[in-house]
N, C-alpha and C positions, 0 to 999 in steps of 0.2 A: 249318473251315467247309466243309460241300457245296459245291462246284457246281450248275450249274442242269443240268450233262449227269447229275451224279448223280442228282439229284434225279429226272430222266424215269426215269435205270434204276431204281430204286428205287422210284420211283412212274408206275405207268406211266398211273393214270388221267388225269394229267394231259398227257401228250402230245398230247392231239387239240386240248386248252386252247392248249395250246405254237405247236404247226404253225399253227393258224388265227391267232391273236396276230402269228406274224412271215409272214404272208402266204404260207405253204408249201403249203395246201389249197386246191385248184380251187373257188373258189365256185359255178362249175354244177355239180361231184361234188364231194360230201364225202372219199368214197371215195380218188379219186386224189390223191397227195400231189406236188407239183412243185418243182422249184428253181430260180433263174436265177441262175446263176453270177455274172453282170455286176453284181447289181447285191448281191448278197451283204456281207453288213455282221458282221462278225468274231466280234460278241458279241450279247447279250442286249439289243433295248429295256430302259429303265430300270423300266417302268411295269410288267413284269409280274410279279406275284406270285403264289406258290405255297402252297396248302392244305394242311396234312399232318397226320401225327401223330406228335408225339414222344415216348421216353420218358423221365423223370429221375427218378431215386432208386426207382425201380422202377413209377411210376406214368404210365399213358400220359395224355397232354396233348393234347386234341385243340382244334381251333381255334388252330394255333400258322400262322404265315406263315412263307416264304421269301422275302425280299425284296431284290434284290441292290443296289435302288438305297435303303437304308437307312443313315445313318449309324455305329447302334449297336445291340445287341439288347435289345428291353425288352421284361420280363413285368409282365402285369397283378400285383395286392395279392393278390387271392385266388387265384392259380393261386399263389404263392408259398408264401401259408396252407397252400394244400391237399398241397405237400409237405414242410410239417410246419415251416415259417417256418424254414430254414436260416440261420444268422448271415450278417447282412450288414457290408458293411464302408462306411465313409461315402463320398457319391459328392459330390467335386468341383465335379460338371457341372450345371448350369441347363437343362434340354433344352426346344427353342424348335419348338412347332409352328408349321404353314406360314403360320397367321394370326396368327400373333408373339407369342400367350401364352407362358409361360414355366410350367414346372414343376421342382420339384425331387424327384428321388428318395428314396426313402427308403433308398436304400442301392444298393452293388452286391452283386452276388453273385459271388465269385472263383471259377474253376475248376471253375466246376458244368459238371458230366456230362451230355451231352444225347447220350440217341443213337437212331438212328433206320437201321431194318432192318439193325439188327447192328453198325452202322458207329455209334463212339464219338469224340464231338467234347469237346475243353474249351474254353469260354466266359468271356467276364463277360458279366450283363447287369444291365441297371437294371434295379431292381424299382419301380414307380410306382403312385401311389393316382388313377387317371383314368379317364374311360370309355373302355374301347375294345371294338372289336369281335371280339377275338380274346383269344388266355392268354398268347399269348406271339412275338414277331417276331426273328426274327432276320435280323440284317442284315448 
């Protein structure tokens, strides 16, 4: 899995997302970027997520998240279709969103290939039939 520091080198449009999110950018100047060492906190809030683009099996995915405070990585049904419904293998897990429905997978996906600006991750992810807002999260 990336990082979220990879994830700025690699994606740089999202650093000014980044700085402003963890209170790094002067709200009088956009421009000047600042730090207070005191009160500096190690890692990433939980809440922020990252937009990109992936590729897998040679097809780029866009609308995919970086999400650190994710439990699992899940692609949508049709981003699945669209490369070319790879065998899934039975998934275990019941996954419980934050208002307590409950869904079941249609499957994982073992060892799928995600990679993004050159750099090659292997994964599992749930593949799921539900609305969301993006093709694919990893978490």
């Amino acid at each position: 899995m990336m990082s979220a520091l990879e994830v700025l080198q690699t994606c740089p449009t999202q650093q000014k997302s980044l700085l402003f999110a963890i209170g790094a950018i002067d709200p009088a100047d956009s421009s000047l970027i600042t730090f207070d060492l005191e009160s500096h906190i190690p890692c990433l809030p939980h809440q922020i997520a990252f937009l990109i683009q992936v590729i897998i099996k040679g097809k780029t995915i866009r609308r995919t998240i970086i999400y650190e405070g994710a439990s699992t990585c899940i692609m949508f049904v049709l981003c699945w279709k669209a490369i070319n419904s790879p065998p899934l293998n039975q998934s275990p897990n019941t996954l419980e969103a934050f208002d307590g429905r409950g869904s079941c997978p249609y499957g994982i996906l073992t060892n799928l290939l995600i990679t993004l600006e050159g750099k090659t991750v292997e994964l599992e992810v749930e593949v799921v039939d539900v609305n969301l807002n993006y093709n694919l999260l990893l978490g």
